[in-house]
Structure formats: structure tokens, C-alpha cells
N, C-alpha and C positions, 0 to 999 in steps of 0.2 A: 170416051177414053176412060179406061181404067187404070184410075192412080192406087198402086199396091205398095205397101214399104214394109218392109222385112223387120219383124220385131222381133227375132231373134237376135243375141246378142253376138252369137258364132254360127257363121252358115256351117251347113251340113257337107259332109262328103260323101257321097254315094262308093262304099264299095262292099265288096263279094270276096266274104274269104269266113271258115269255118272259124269259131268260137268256142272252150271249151269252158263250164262256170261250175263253182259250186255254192252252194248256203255259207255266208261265212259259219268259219267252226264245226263244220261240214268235214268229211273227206266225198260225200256220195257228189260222184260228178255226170254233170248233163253235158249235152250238144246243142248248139245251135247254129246259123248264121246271121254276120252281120249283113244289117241292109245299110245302115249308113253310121257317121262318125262327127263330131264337134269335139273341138277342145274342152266342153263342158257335157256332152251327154255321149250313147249310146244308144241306138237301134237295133234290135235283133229278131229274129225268129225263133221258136221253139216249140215242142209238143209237151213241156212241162208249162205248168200256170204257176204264177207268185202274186202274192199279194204287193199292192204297195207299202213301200217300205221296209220290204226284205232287203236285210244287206247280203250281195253277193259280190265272192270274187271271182274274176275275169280272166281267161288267157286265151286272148284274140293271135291269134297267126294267121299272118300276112299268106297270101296263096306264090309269093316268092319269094326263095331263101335266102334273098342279100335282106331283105326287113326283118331286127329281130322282134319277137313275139312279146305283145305289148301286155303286162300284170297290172290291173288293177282296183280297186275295191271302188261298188258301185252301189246306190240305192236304186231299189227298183220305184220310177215315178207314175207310171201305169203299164195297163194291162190291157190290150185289145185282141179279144178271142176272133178269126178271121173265118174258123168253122174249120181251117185244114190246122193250120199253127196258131200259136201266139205271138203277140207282136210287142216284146218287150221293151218299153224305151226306159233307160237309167239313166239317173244323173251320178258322173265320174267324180268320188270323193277326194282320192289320191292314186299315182301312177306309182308304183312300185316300179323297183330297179332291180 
């Protein structure tokens, strides 16, 4: 039997809806999508590469229009090149309103 326990402190949410970011202090804006969601991190996709540590901000929109689009400024925590995208996961500093 395999005993597994989740060391995470916030499970993940799996979802599917477009991402727009830029560099803080930035206006040049990228695309990505989300692959999942915690109350303390972020998942995404991209064809742009960051280093860790780049603060970026965040405008995740929901793929429907009753959820409003969530602003937030994130550290990038690594970097996994997949050979088609990148697979950015950030830790979420503060949620703007």
C-alpha cells in the first residue's frame, strides 16, 4: 500500500482559462494560460521565459462572464521549459481589487 500525504498547505485547482501578465513596472504585455490555482500559488503556460524571481502582474479571466477577473501581483518561483511552452508556477504576493 501506498501511504502518500499531501504537503502542500493549499490543494490545487485545476483550471483552463486565458492569463494576461506583464513585468511589474512593465506595460509590454504577454499571454498565457492557466493550468491550475491555490490560494497561495499559480500555474501557467507560456512562450515567454522568466527568471525566478521576477515580480509579475497578473490578469487571470475566468473563461465565464459571471467571474470577475482576478489582479494580482506574483513572484515567479520556477521555471519548467516543456520544449513547446513554459510552465510558470508563482507564488501570489497580494490580490488586488
Amino acid at each position: 500500500m501506498i501511504d502518500y500525504a499531501e504537503k502542500r498547505d493549499f490543494l490545487r485547482m485545476p483550471i483552463d482559462c486565458e492569463l494576461s501578465f506583464m513585468v511589474a513596472g512593465s506595460t509590454k504585455q504577454y499571454q498565457g494560460n492557466v493550468i491550475n490555482l491555490s490560494s497561495k500559488g499559480i500555474l501557467f503556460t507560456s512562450s515567454k521565459d522568466f527568471s525566478a524571481g521576477t515580480r509579475l502582474e497578473i490578469i487571470l479571466t475566468p473563461s465565464n462572464s459571471i467571474t470577475a477577473p482576478m489582479h494580482a501581483d506574483v513572484v515567479v518561483a520556477r521555471v519548467v521549459n516543456n520544449e513547446v511552452l513554459f510552465e510558470i508556477a508563482c507564488e501570489i504576493k497580494e490580490i488586488k481589487n
